[in-house]
The first five atom37 places (N, CA, C, CB, O) and aatype in JSON, in Angstrom:
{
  "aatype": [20, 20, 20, 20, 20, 20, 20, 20, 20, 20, 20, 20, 20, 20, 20, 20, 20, 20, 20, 20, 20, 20, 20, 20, 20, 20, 20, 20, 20, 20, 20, 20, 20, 20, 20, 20, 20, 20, 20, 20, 20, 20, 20, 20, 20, 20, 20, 20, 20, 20, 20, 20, 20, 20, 20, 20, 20, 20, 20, 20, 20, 20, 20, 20, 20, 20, 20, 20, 20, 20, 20, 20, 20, 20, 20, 20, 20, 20, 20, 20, 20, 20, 20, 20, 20, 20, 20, 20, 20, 20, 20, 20, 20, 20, 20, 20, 20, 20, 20, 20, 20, 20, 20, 20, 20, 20, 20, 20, 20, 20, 20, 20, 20, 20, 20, 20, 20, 20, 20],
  "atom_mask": [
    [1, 1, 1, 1, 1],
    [1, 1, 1, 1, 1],
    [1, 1, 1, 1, 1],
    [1, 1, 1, 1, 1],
    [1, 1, 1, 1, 1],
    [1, 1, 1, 1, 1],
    [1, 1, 1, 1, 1],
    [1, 1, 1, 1, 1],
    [1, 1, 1, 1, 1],
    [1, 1, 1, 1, 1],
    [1, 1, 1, 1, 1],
    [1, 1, 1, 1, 1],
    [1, 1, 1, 1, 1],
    [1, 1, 1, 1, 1],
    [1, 1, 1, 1, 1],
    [1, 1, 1, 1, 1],
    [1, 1, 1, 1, 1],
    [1, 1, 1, 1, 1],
    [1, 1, 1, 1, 1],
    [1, 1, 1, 1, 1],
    [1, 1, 1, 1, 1],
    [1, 1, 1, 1, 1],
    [1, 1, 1, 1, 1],
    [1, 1, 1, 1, 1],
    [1, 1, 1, 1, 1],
    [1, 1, 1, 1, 1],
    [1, 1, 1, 1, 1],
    [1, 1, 1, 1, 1],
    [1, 1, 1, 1, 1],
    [1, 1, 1, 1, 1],
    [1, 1, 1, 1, 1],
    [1, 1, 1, 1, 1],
    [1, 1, 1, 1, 1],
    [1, 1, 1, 1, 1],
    [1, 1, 1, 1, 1],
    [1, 1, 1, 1, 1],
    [1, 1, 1, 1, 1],
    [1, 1, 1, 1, 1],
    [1, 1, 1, 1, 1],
    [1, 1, 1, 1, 1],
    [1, 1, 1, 1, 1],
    [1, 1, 1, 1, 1],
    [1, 1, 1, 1, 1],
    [1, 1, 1, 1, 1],
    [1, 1, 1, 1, 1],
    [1, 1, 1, 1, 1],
    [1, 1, 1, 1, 1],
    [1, 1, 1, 1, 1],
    [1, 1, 1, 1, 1],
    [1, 1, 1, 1, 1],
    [1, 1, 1, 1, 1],
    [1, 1, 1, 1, 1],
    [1, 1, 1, 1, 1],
    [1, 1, 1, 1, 1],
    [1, 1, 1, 1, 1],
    [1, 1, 1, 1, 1],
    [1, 1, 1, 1, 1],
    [1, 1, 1, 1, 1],
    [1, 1, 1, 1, 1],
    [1, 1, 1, 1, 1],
    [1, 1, 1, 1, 1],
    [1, 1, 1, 1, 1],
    [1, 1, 1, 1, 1],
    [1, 1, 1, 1, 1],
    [1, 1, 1, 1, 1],
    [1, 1, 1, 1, 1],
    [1, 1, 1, 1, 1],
    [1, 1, 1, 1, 1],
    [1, 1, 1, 1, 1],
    [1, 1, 1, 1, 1],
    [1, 1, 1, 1, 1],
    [1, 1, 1, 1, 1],
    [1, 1, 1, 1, 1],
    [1, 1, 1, 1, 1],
    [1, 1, 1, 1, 1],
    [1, 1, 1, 1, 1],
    [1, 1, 1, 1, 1],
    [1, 1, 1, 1, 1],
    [1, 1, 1, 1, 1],
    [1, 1, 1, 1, 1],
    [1, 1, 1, 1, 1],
    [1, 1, 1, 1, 1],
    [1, 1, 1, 1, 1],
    [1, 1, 1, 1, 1],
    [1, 1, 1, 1, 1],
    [1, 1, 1, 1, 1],
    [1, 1, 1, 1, 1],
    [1, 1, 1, 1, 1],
    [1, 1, 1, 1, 1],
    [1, 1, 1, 1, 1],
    [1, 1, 1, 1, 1],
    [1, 1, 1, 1, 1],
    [1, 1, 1, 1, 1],
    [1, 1, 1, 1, 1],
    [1, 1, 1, 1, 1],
    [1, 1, 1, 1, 1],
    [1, 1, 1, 1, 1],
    [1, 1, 1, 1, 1],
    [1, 1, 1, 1, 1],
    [1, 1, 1, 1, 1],
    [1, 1, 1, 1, 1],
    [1, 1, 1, 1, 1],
    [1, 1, 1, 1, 1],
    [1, 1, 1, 1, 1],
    [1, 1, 1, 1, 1],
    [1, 1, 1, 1, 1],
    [1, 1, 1, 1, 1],
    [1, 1, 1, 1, 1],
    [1, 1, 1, 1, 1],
    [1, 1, 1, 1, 1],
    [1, 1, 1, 1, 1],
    [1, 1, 1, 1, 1],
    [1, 1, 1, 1, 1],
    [1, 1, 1, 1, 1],
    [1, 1, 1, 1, 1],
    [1, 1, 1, 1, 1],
    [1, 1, 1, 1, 1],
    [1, 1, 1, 1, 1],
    [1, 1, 1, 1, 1]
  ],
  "atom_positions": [
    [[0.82, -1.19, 0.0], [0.0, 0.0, 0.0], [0.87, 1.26, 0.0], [-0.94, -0.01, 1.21], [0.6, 2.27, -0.64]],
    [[1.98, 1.1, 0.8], [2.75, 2.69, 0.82], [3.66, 2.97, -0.53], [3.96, 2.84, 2.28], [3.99, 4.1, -0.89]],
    [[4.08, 1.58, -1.32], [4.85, 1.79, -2.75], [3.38, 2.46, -3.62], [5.65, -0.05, -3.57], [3.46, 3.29, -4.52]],
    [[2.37, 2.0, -3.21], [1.08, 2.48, -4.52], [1.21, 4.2, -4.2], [-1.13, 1.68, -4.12], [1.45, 5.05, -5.06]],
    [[1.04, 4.41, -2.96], [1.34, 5.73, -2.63], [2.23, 6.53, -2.88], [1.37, 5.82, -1.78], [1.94, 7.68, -3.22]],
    [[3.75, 6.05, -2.74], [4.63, 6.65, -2.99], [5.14, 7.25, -4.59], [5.32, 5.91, -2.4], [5.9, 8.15, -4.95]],
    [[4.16, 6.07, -5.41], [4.28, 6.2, -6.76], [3.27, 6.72, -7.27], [4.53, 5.16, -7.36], [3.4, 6.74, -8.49]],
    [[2.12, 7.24, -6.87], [1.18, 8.46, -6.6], [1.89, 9.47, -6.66], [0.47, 8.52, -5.34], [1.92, 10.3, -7.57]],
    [[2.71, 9.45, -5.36], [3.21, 10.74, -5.23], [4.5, 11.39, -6.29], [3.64, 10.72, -3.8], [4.78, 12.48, -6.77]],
    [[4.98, 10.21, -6.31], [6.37, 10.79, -7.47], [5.51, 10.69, -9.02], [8.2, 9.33, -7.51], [5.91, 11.52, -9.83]],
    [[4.77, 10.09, -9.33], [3.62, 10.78, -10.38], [3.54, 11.97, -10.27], [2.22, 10.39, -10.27], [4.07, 12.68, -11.13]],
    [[2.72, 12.65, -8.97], [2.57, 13.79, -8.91], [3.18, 14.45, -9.17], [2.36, 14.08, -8.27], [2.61, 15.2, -9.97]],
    [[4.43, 14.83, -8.93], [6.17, 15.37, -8.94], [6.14, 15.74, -10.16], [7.55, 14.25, -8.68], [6.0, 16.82, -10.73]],
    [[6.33, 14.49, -10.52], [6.33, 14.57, -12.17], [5.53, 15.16, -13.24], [6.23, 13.52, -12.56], [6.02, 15.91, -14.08]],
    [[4.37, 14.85, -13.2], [3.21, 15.9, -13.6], [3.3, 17.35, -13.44], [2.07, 15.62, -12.88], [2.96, 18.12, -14.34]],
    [[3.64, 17.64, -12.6], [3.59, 19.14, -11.99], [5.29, 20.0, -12.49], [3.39, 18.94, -9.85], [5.47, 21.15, -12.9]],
    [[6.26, 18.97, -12.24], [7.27, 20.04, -13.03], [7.1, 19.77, -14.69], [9.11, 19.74, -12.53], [7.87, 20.35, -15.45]],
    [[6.24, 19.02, -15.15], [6.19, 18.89, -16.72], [5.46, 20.31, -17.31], [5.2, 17.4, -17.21], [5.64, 21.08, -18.26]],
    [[4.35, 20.14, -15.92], [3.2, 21.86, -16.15], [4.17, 22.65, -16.22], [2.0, 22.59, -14.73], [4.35, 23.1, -17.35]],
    [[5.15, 23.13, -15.09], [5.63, 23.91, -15.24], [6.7, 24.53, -15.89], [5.57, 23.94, -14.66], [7.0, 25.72, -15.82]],
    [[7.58, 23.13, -16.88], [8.62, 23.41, -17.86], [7.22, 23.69, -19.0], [10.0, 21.93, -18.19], [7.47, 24.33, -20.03]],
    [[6.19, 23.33, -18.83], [5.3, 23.92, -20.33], [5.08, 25.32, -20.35], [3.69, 23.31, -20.52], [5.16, 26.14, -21.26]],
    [[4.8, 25.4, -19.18], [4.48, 26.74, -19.09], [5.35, 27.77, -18.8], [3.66, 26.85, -18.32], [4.88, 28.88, -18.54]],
    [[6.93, 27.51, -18.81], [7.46, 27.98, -18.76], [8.17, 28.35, -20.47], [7.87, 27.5, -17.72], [8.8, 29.39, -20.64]],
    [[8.03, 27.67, -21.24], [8.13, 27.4, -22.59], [6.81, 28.13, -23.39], [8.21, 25.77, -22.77], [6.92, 28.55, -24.54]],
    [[5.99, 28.18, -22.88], [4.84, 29.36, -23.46], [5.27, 30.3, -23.22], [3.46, 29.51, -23.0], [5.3, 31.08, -24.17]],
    [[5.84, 30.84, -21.9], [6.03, 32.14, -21.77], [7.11, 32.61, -22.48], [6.12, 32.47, -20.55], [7.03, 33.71, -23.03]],
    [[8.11, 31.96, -22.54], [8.95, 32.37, -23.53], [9.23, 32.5, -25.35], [9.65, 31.79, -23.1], [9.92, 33.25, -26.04]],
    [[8.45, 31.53, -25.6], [7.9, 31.08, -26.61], [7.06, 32.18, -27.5], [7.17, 30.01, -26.14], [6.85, 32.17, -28.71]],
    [[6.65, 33.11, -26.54], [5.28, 34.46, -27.08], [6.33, 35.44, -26.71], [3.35, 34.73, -25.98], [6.21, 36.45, -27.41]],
    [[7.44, 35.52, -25.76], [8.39, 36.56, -25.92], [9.22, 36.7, -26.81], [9.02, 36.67, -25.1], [9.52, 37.78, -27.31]],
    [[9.67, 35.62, -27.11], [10.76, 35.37, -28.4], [9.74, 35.87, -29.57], [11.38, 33.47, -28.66], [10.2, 36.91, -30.05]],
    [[8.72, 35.54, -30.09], [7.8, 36.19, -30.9], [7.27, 37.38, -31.18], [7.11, 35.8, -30.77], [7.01, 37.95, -32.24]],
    [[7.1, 37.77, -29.65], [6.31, 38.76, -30.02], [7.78, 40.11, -29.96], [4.74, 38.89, -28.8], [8.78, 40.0, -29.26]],
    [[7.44, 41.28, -30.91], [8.47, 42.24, -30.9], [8.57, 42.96, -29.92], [8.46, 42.97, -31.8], [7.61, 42.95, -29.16]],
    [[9.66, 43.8, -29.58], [9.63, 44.32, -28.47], [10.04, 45.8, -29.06], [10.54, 43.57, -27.37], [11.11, 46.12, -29.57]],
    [[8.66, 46.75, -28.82], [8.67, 48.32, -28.9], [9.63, 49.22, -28.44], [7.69, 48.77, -28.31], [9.73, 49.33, -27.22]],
    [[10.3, 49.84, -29.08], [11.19, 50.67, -28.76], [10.41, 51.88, -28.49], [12.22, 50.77, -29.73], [9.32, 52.31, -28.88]],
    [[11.34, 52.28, -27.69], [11.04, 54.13, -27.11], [12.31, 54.57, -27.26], [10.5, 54.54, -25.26], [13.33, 53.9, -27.38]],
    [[12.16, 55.92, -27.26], [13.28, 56.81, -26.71], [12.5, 58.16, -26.62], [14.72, 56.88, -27.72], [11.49, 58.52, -27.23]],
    [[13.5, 59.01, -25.41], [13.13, 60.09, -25.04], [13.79, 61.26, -25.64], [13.2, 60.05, -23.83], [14.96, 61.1, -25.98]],
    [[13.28, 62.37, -25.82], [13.97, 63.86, -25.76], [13.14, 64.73, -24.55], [13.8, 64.76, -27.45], [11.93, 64.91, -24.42]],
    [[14.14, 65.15, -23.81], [13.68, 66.32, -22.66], [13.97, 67.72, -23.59], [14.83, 66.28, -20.93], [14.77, 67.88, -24.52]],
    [[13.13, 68.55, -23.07], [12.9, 70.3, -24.01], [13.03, 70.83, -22.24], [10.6, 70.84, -25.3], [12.35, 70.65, -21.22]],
    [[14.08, 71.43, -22.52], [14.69, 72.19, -21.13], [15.79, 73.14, -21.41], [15.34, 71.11, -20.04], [16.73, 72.88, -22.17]],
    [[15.63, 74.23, -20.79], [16.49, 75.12, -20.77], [16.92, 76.06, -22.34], [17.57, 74.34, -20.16], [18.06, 76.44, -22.57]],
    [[15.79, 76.27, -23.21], [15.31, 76.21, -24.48], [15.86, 75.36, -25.4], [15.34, 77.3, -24.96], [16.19, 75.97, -26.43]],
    [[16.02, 74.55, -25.41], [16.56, 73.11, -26.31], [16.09, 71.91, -26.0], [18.01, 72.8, -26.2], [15.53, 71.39, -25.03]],
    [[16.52, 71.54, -27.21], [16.02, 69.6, -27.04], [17.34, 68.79, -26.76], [15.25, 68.72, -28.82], [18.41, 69.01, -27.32]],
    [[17.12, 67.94, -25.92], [18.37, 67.17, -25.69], [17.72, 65.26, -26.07], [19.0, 67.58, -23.67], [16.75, 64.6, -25.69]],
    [[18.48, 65.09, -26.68], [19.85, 65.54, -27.44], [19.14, 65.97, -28.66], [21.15, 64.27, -27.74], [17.96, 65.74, -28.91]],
    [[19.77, 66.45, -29.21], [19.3, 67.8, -30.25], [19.21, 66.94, -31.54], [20.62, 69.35, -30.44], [18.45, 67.35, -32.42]],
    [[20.06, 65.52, -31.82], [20.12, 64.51, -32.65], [19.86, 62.93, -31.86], [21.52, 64.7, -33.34], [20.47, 62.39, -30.93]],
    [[18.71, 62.5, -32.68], [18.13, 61.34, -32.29], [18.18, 60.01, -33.17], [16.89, 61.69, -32.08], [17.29, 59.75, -33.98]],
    [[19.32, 59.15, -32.95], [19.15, 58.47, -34.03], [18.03, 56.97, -33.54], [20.79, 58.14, -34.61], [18.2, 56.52, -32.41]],
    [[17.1, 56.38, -34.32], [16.51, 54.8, -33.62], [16.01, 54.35, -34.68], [15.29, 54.72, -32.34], [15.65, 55.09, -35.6]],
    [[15.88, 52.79, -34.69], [15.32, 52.27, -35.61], [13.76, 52.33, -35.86], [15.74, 51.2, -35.51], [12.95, 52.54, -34.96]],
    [[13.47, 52.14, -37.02], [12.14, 52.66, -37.5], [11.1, 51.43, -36.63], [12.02, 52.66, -39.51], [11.43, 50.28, -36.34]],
    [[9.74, 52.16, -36.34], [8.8, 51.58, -35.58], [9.29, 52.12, -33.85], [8.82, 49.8, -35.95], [8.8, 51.89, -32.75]],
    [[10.1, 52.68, -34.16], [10.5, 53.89, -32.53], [9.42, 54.79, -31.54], [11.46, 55.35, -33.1], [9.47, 55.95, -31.97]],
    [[8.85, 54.74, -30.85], [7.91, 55.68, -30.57], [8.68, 56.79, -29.46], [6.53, 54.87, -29.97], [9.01, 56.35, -28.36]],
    [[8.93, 58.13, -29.77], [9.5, 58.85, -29.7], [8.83, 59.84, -28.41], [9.69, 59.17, -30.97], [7.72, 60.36, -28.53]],
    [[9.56, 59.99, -27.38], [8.43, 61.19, -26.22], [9.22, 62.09, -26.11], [7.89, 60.78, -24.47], [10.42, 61.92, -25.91]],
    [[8.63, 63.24, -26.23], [9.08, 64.5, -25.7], [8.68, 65.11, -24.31], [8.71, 65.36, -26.6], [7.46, 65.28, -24.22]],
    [[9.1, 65.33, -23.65], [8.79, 65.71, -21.78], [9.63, 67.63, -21.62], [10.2, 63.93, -20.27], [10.76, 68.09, -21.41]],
    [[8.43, 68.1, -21.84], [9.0, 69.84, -21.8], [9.24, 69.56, -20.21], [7.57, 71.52, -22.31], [8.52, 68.95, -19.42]],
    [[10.67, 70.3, -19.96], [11.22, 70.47, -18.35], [11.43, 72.0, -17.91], [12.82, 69.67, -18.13], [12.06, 72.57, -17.02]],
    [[10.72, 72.33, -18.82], [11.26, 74.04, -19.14], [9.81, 74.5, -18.09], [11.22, 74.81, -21.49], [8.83, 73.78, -17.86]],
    [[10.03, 75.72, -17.64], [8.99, 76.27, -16.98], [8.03, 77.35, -17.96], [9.65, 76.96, -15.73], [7.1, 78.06, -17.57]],
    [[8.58, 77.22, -19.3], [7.37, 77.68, -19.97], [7.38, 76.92, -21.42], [7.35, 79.38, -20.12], [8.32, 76.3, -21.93]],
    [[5.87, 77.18, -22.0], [5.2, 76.5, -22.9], [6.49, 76.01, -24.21], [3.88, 77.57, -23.41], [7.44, 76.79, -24.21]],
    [[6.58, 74.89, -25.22], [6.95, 74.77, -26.2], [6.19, 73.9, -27.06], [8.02, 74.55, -26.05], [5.21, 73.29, -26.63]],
    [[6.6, 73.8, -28.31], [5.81, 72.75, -29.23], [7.18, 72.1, -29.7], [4.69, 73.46, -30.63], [8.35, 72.3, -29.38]],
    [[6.46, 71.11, -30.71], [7.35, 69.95, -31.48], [6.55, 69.9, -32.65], [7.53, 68.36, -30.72], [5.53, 69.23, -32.75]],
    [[7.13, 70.75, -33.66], [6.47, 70.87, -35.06], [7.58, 70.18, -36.09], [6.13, 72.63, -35.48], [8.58, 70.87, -36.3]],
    [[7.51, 68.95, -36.74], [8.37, 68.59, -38.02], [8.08, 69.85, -38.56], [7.95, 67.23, -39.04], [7.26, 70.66, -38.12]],
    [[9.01, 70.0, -39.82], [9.02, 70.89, -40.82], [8.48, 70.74, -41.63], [9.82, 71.16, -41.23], [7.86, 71.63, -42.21]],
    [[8.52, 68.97, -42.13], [7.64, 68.74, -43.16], [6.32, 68.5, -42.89], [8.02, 67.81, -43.83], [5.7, 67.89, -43.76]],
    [[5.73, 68.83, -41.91], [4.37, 68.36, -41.37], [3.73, 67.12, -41.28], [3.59, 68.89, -41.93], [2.62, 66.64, -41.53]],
    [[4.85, 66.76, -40.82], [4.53, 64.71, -40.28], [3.84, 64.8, -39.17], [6.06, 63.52, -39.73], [2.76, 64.23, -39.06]],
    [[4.55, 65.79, -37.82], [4.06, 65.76, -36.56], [4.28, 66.85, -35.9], [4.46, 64.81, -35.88], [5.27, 67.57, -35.92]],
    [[2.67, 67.0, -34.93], [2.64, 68.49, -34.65], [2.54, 68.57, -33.14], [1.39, 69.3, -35.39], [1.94, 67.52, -32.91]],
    [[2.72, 69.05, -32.18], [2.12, 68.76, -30.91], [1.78, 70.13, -30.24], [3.08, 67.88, -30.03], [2.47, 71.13, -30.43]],
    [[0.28, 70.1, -29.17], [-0.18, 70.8, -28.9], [1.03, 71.94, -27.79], [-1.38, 70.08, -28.54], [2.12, 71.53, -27.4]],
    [[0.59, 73.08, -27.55], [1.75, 73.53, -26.6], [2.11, 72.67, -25.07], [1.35, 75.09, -26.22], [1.34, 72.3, -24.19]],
    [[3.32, 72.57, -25.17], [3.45, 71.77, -24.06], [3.57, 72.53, -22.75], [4.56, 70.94, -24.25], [4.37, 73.46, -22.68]],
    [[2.78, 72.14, -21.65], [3.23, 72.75, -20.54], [4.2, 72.06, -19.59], [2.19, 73.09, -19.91], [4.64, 70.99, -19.99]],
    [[4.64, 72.49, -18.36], [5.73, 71.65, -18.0], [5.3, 70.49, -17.49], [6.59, 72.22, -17.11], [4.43, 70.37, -16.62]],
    [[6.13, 69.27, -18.24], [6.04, 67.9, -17.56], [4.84, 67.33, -18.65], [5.54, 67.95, -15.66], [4.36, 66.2, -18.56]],
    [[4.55, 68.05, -19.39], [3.56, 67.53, -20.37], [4.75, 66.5, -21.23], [2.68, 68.98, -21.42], [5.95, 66.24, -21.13]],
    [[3.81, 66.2, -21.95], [4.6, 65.09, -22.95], [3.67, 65.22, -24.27], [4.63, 63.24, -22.26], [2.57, 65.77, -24.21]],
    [[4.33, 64.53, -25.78], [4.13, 65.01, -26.43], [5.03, 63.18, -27.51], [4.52, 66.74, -26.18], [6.21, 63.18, -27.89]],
    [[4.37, 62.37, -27.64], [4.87, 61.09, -28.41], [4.26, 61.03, -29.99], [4.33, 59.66, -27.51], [3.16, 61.43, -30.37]],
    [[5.21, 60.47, -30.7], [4.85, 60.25, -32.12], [5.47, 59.01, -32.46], [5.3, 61.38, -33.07], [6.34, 58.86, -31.6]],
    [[5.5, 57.89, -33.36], [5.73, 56.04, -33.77], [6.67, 56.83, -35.25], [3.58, 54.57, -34.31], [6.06, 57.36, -36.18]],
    [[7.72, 56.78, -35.19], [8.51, 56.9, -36.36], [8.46, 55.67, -37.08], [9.89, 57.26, -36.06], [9.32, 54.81, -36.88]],
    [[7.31, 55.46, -38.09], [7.43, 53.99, -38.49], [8.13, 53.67, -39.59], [6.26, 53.42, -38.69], [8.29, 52.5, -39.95]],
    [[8.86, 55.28, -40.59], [9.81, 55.1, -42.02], [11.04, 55.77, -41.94], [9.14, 55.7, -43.36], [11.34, 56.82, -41.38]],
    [[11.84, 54.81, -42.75], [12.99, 55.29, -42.45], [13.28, 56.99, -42.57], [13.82, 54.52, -43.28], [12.25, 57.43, -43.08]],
    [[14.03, 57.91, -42.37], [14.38, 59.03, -43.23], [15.21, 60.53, -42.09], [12.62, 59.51, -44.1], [15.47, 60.15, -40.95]],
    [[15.39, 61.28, -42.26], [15.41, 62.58, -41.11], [14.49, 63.37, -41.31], [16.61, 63.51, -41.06], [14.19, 64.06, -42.29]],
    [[13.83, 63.14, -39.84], [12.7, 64.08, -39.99], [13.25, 65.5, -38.8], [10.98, 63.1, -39.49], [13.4, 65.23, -37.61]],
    [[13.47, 66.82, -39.27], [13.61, 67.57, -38.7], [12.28, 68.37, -37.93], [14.34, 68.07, -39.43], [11.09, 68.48, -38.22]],
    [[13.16, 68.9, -36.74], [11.52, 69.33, -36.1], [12.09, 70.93, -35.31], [10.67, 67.74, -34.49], [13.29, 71.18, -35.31]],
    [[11.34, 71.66, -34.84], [11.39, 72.86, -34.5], [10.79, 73.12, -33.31], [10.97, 73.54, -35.37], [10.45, 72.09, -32.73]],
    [[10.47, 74.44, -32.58], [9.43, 74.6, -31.58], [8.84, 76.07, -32.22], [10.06, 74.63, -29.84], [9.34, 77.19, -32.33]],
    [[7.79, 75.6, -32.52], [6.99, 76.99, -33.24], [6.7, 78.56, -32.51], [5.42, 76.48, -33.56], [6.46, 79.64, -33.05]],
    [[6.82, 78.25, -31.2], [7.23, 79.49, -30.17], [8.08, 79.68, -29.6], [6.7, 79.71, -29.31], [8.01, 80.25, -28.51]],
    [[9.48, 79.19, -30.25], [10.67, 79.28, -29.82], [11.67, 78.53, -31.27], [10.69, 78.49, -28.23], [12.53, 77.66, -31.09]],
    [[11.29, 79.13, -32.7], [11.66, 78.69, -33.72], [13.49, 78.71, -33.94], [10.82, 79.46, -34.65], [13.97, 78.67, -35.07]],
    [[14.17, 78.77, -32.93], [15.79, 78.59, -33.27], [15.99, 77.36, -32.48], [16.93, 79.95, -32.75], [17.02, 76.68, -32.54]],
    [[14.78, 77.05, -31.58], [14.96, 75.34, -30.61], [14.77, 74.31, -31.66], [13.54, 74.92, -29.19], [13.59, 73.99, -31.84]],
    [[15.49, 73.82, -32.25], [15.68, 72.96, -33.13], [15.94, 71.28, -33.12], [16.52, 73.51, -33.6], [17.0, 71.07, -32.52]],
    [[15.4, 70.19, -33.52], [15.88, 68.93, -33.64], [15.81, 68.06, -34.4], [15.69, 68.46, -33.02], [14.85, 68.17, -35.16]],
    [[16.32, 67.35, -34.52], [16.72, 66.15, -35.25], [16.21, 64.41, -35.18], [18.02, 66.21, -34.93], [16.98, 63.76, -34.48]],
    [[15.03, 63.56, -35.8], [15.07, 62.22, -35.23], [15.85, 61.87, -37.04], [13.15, 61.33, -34.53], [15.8, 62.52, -38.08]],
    [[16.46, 60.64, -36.68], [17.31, 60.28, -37.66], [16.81, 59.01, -37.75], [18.77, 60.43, -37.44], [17.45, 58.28, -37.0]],
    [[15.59, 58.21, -38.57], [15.32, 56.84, -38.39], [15.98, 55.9, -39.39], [13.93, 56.67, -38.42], [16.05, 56.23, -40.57]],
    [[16.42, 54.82, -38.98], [17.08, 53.66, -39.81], [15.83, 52.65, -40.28], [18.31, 52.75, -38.79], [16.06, 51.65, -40.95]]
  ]
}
C-alpha cells in the first residue's frame, strides 16, 4: 500500500514540473515572438532639445517631456508631426514607423531645433 502511494506521489512530482517546464516554454515562446517596442526620449529644457540629434530604428515611438517652466511645441518641418503647446512635464509622443530625417522645431521658440534620424 505505501509503494502504490509513494508512486502516486512521485507521479505527482512529475506531472507538476512537466506543467511547469510547459508553461514555462509558453512564456517564452510568445516573448521570443512577439516584438519588443522601442522608445526613446527627448527632454525640451532650458530652451533646447536634448539631445538635439536622435538616431533609432524605425517603428520607434519617440516622447518628448518639456522640463522648461514655460510653454513649447514639437512641429516637423515637413508636417509629419505636430504637438499641442506643451506645458511643464507635459509630454508630447509620435511612432517613427519610415525610415528618413525628420527635422523638427518649436513653433514658439523657432531657433529650438531637432533632429530624429530613423534607420
Amino acid at each position: 500500500m505505501k509503494k502504490k502511494f509513494a508512486r502516486i506521489g512521485l507521479a505527482s512530482v512529475v506531472v507538476a514540473l512537466l506543467a511547469m517546464f510547459a508553461a514555462a516554454g509558453r512564456v517564452g515562446g510568445a516573448g521570443a515572438q512577439e516584438k519588443a517596442t522601442a522608445t526613446a526620449e527627448v527632454k525640451i529644457d532650458n530652451f533646447s532639445f536634448g539631445p538635439v540629434a536622435l538616431t533609432v530604428p524605425a517603428g520607434t515611438t519617440v516622447t518628448w517631456t518639456n522640463r522648461d517652466d514655460i510653454p513649447h511645441t514639437v512641429v516637423s518641418t515637413d508636417g509629419v508631426f505636430k504637438s499641442k503647446a506643451l506645458d511643464t512635464d507635459d509630454k508630447f509622443s509620435f511612432v517613427f514607423s519610415k525610415a528618413g530625417t525628420y527635422s523638427y522645431f518649436c513653433s514658439i521658440h523657432p531657433k529650438m531645433t531637432g533632429q530624429v534620424i530613423v534607420h
